[in-house]
MARVEX-588572 format. One record per residue: residue in three letters; x, y, z of N, C-alpha, C, O in turn. Coordinates in steps of 0.2 Angstrom, whole numbers, padded with zeros to 4 digits, always signed. Layout:
<sekols>
ALAXYZXYZXYZXYZ
...
</sekols>
This chain:
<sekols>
UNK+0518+0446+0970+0518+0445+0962+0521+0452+0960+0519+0457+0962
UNK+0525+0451+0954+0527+0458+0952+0524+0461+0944+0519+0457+0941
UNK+0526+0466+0941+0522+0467+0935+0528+0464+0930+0534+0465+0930
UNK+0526+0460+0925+0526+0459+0918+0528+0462+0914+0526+0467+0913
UNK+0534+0460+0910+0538+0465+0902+0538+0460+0900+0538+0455+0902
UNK+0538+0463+0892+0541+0459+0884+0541+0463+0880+0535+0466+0881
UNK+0545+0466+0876+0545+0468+0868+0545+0464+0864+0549+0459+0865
UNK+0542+0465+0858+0543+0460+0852+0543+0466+0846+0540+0471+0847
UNK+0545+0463+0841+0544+0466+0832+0539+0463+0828+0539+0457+0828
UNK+0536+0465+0826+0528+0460+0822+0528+0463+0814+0528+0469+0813
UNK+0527+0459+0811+0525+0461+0804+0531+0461+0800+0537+0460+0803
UNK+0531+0461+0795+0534+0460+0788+0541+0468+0788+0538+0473+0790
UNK+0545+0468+0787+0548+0474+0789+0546+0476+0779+0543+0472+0774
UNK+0547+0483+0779+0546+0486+0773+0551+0492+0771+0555+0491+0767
UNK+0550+0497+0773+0556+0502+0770+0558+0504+0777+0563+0507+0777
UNK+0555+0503+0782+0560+0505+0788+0559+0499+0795+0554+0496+0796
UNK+0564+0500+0798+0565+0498+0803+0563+0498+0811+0564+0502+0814
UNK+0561+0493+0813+0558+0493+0821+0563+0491+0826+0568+0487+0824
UNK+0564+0493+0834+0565+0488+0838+0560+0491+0844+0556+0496+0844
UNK+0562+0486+0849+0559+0488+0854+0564+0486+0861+0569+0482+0860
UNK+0561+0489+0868+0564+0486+0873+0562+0486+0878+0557+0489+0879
UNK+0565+0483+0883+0562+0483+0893+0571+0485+0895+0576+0483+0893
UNK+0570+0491+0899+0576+0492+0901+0575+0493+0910+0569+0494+0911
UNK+0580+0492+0914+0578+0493+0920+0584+0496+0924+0590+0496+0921
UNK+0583+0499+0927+0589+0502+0933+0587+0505+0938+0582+0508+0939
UNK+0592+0504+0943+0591+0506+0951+0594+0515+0951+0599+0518+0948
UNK+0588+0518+0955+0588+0526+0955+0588+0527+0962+0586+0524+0967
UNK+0589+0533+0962+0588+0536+0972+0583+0534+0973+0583+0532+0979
UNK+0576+0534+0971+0568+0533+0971+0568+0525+0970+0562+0523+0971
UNK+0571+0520+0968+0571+0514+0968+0570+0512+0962+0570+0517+0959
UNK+0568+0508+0958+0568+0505+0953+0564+0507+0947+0558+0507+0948
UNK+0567+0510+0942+0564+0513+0934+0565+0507+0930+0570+0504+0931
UNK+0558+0506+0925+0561+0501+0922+0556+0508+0915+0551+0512+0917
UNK+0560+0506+0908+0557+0507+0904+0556+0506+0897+0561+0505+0894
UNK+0550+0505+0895+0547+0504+0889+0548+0509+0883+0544+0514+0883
UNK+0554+0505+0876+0555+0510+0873+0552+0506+0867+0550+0500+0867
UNK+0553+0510+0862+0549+0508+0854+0552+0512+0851+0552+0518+0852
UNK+0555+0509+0845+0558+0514+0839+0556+0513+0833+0555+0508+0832
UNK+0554+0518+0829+0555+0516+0821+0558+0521+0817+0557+0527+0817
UNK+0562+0518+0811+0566+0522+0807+0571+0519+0802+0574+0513+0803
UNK+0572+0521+0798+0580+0518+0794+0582+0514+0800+0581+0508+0800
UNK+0586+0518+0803+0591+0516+0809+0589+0514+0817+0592+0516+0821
UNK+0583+0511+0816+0578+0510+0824+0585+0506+0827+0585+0507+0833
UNK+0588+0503+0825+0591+0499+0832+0597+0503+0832+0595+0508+0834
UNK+0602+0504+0830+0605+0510+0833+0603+0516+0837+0606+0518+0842
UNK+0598+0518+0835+0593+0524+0838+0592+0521+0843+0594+0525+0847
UNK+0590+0516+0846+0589+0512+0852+0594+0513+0858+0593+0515+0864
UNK+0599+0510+0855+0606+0511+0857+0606+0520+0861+0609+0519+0866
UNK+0606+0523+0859+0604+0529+0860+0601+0531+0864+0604+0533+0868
UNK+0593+0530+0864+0590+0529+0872+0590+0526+0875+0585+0526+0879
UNK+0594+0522+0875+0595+0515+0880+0605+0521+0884+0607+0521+0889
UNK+0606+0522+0880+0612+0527+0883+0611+0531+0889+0613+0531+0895
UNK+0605+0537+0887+0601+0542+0890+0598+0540+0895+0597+0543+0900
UNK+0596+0532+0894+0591+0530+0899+0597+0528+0904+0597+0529+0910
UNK+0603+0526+0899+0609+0525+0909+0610+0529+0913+0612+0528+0919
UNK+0609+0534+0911+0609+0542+0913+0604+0545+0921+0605+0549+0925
UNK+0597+0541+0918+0592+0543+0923+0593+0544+0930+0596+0540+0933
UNK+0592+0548+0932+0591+0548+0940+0584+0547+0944+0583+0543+0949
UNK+0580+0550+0941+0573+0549+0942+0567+0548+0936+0568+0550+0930
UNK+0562+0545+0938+0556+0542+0933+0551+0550+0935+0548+0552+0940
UNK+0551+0554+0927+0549+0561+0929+0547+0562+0921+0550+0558+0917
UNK+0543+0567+0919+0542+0568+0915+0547+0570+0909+0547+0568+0903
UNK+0550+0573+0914+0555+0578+0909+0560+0572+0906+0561+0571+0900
UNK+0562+0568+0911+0569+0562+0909+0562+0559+0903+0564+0560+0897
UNK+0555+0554+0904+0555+0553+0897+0556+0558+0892+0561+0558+0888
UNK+0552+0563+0891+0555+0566+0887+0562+0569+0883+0563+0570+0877
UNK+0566+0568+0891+0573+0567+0886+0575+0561+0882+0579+0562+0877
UNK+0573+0555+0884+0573+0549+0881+0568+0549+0873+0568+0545+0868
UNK+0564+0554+0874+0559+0552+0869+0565+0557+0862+0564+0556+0856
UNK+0569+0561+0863+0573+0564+0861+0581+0562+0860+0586+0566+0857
UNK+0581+0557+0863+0589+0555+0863+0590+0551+0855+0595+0550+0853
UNK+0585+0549+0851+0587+0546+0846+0589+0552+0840+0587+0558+0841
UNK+0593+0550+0835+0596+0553+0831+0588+0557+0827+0583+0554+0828
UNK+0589+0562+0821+0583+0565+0818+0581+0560+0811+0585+0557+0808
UNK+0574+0560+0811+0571+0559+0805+0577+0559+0799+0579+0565+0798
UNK+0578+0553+0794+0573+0546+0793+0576+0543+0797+0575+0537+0798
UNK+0582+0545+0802+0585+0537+0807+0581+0535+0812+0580+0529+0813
UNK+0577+0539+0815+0572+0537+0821+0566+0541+0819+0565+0547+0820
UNK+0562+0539+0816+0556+0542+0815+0548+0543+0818+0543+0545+0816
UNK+0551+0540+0825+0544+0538+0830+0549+0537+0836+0555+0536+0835
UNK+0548+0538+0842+0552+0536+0849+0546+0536+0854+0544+0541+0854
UNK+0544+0530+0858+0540+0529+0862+0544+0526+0868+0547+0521+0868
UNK+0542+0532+0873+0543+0529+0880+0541+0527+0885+0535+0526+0883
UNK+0540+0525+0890+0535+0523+0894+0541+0523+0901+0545+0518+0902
UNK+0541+0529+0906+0543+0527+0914+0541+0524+0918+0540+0529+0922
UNK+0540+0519+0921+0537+0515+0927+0542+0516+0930+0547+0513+0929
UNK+0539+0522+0937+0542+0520+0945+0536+0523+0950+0530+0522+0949
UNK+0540+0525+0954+0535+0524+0960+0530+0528+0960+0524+0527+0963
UNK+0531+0535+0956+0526+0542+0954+0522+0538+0949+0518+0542+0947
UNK+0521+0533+0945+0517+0531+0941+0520+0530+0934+0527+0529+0934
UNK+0517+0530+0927+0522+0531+0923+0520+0538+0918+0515+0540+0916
UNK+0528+0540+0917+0529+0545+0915+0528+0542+0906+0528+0536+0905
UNK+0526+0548+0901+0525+0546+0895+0528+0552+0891+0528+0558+0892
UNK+0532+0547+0886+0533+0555+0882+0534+0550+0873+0536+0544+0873
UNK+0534+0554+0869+0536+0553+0862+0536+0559+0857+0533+0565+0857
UNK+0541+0556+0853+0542+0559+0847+0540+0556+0839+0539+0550+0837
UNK+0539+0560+0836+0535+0558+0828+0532+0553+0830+0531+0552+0836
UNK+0530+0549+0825+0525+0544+0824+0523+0540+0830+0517+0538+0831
UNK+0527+0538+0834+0527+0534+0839+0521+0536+0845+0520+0541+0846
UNK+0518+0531+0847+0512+0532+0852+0513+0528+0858+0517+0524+0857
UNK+0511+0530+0866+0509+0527+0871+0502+0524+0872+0497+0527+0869
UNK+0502+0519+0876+0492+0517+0875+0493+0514+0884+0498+0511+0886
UNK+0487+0515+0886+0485+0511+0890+0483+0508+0891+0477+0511+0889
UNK+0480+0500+0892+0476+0496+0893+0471+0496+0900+0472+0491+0903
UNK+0466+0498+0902+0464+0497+0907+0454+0495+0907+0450+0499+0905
UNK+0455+0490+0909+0448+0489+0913+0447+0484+0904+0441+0485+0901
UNK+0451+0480+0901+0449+0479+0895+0449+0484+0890+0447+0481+0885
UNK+0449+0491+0889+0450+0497+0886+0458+0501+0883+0463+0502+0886
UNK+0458+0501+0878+0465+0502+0875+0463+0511+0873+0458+0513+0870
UNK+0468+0513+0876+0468+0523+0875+0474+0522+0874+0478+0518+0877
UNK+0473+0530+0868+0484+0534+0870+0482+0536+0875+0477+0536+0878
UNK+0490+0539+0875+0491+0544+0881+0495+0547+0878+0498+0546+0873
UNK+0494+0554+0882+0496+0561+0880+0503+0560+0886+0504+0557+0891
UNK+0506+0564+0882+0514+0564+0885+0512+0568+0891+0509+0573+0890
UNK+0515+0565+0900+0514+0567+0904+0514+0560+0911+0514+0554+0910
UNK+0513+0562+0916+0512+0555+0922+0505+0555+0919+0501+0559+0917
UNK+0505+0547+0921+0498+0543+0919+0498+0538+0928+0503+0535+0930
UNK+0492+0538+0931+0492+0534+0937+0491+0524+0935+0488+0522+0930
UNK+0495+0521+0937+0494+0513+0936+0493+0511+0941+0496+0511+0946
UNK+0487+0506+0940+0485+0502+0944+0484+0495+0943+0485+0493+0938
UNK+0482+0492+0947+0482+0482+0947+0480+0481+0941+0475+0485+0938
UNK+0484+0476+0937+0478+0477+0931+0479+0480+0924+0479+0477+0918
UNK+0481+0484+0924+0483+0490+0917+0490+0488+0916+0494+0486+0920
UNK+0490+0489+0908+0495+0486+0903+0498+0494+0900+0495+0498+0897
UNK+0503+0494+0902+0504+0501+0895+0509+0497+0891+0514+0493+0891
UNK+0508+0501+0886+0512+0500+0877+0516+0505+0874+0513+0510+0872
UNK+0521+0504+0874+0525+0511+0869+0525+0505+0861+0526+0499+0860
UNK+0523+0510+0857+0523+0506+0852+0527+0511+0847+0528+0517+0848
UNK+0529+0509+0839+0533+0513+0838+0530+0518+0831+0533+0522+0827
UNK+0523+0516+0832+0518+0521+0828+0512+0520+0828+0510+0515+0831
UNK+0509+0523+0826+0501+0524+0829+0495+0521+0827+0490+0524+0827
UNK+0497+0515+0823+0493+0510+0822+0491+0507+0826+0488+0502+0823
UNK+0490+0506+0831+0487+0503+0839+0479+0505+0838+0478+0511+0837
UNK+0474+0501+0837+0468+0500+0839+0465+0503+0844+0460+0500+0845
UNK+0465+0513+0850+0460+0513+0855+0455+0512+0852+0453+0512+0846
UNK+0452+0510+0861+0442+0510+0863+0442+0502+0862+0436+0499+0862
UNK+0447+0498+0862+0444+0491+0863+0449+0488+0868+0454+0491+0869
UNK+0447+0483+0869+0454+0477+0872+0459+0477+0868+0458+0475+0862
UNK+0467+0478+0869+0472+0476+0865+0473+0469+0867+0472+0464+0863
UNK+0474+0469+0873+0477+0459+0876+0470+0455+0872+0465+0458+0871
UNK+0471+0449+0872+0467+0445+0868+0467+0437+0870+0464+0431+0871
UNK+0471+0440+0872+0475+0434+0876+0478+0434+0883+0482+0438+0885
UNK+0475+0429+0888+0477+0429+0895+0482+0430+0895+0486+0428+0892
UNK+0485+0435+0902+0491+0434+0904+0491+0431+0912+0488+0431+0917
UNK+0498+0427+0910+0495+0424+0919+0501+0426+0924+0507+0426+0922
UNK+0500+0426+0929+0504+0428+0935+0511+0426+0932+0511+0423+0927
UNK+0518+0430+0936+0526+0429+0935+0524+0424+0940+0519+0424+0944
UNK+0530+0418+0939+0533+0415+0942+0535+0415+0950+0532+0416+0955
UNK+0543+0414+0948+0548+0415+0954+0550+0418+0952+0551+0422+0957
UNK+0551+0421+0947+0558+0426+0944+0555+0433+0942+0551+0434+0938
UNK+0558+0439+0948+0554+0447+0947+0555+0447+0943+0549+0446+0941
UNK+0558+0447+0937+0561+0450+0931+0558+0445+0924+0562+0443+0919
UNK+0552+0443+0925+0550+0439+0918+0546+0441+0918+0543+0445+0922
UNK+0546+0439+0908+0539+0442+0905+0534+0434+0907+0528+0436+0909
UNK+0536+0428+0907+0530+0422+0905+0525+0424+0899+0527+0425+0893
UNK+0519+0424+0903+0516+0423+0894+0515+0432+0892+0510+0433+0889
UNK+0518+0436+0894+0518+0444+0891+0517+0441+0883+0513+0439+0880
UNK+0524+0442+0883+0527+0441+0874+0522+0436+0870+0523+0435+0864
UNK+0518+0432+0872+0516+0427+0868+0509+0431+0868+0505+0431+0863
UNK+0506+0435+0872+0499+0438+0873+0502+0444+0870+0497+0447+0867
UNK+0510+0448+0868+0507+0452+0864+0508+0453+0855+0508+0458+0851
UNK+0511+0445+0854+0510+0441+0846+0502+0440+0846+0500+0440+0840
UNK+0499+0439+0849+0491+0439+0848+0489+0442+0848+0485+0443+0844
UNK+0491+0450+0852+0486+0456+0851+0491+0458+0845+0488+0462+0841
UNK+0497+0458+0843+0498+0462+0836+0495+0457+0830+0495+0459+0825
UNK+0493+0448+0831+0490+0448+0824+0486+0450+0818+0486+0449+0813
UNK+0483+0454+0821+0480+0455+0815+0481+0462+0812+0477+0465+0809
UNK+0489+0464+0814+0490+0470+0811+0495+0469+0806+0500+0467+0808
UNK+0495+0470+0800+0498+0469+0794+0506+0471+0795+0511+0468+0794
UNK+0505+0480+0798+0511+0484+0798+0515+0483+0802+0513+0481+0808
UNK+0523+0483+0801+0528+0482+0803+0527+0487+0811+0528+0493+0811
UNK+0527+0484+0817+0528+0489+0824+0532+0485+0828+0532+0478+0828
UNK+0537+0489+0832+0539+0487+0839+0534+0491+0845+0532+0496+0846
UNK+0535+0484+0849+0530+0487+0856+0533+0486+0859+0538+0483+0857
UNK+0534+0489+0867+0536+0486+0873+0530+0488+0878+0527+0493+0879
UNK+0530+0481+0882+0525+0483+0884+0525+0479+0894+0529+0475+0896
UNK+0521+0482+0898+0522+0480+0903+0515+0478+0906+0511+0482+0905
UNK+0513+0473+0910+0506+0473+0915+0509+0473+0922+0513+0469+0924
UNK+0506+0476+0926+0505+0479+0933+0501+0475+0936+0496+0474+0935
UNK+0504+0472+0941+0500+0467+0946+0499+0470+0954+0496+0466+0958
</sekols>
């Protein structure tokens, strides 16, 4: 079994902009995939952006998120950048303005501080693209059930995480991943 992606947009847009994403690529170290979140004027262009920087990577390391957390253009076009590295060292976290990282584990939703964080069976992380995320409870709310055939699907991710953002009024992109 492999681990789970989906990004989704939730909420009413208002004076700015969201997107989000799951990006993946092959590195000396094997496979990075990453969770990005934008918000701003100009969030999906800004996206474009770190989705550029992200072709760039070589290895899933602190410092590359943090260049990613920095490749979007400055406040008001990108006014939050959430990333999230998953590879073999664990995942790397980093952000800039409003945007947050969270972990899900053990049913418990925490930020994280920009830096490697360890993942294990079970744990969900979220780049979201500001920091209205709920810690100290369950974010998922909804089951997610095993991938398929196919390494590369969300299945029910994206629909478990339209249920964990209903009840949030504000405009967010997530990107988010579960580890099996």
């Amino acid at each position: 079994m492999g681990t789970q992606y989906g990004a989704i947009v939730h909420g009413r847009r208002t004076d700015t902009d969201a997107a989000s994403t799951v990006e993946a690529r092959a590195t000396e170290d094997g496979r990075v995939v990453a969770l990005i979140a934008v918000q701003g004027n100009l969030a999906t262009p800004s996206l474009e952006s770190v989705k550029g920087a992200f072709a760039r990577v070589a290895h899933a390391t602190d410092g590359a998120a943090a260049t990613l957390a920095k490749a979007a253009p400055p406040p008001p076009y990108a006014s939050g950048v959430a990333v999230v590295l998953l590879g073999e060292g664990g995942a790397h976290v980093a952000t800039s303005g409003g945007a947050r990282c969270y972990r899900e584990r053990d049913g418990v939703l925490e930020e994280l501080a920009a830096g490697v964080h360890d993942a294990k069976p079970g744990d969900a992380f979220v780049a979201a693209s500001h920091a209205g995320l709920r810690a100290g409870h369950a974010f998922f709310t909804t089951p997610v059930q095993a991938a398929g055939d196919a390494e590369f699907r969300n299945d029910t991710l994206d629909a478990a995480l339209e249920a964990a953002l209903a009840p949030y009024s504000t405009f967010v992109a997530v990107a988010a991943a579960r580890v099996s």
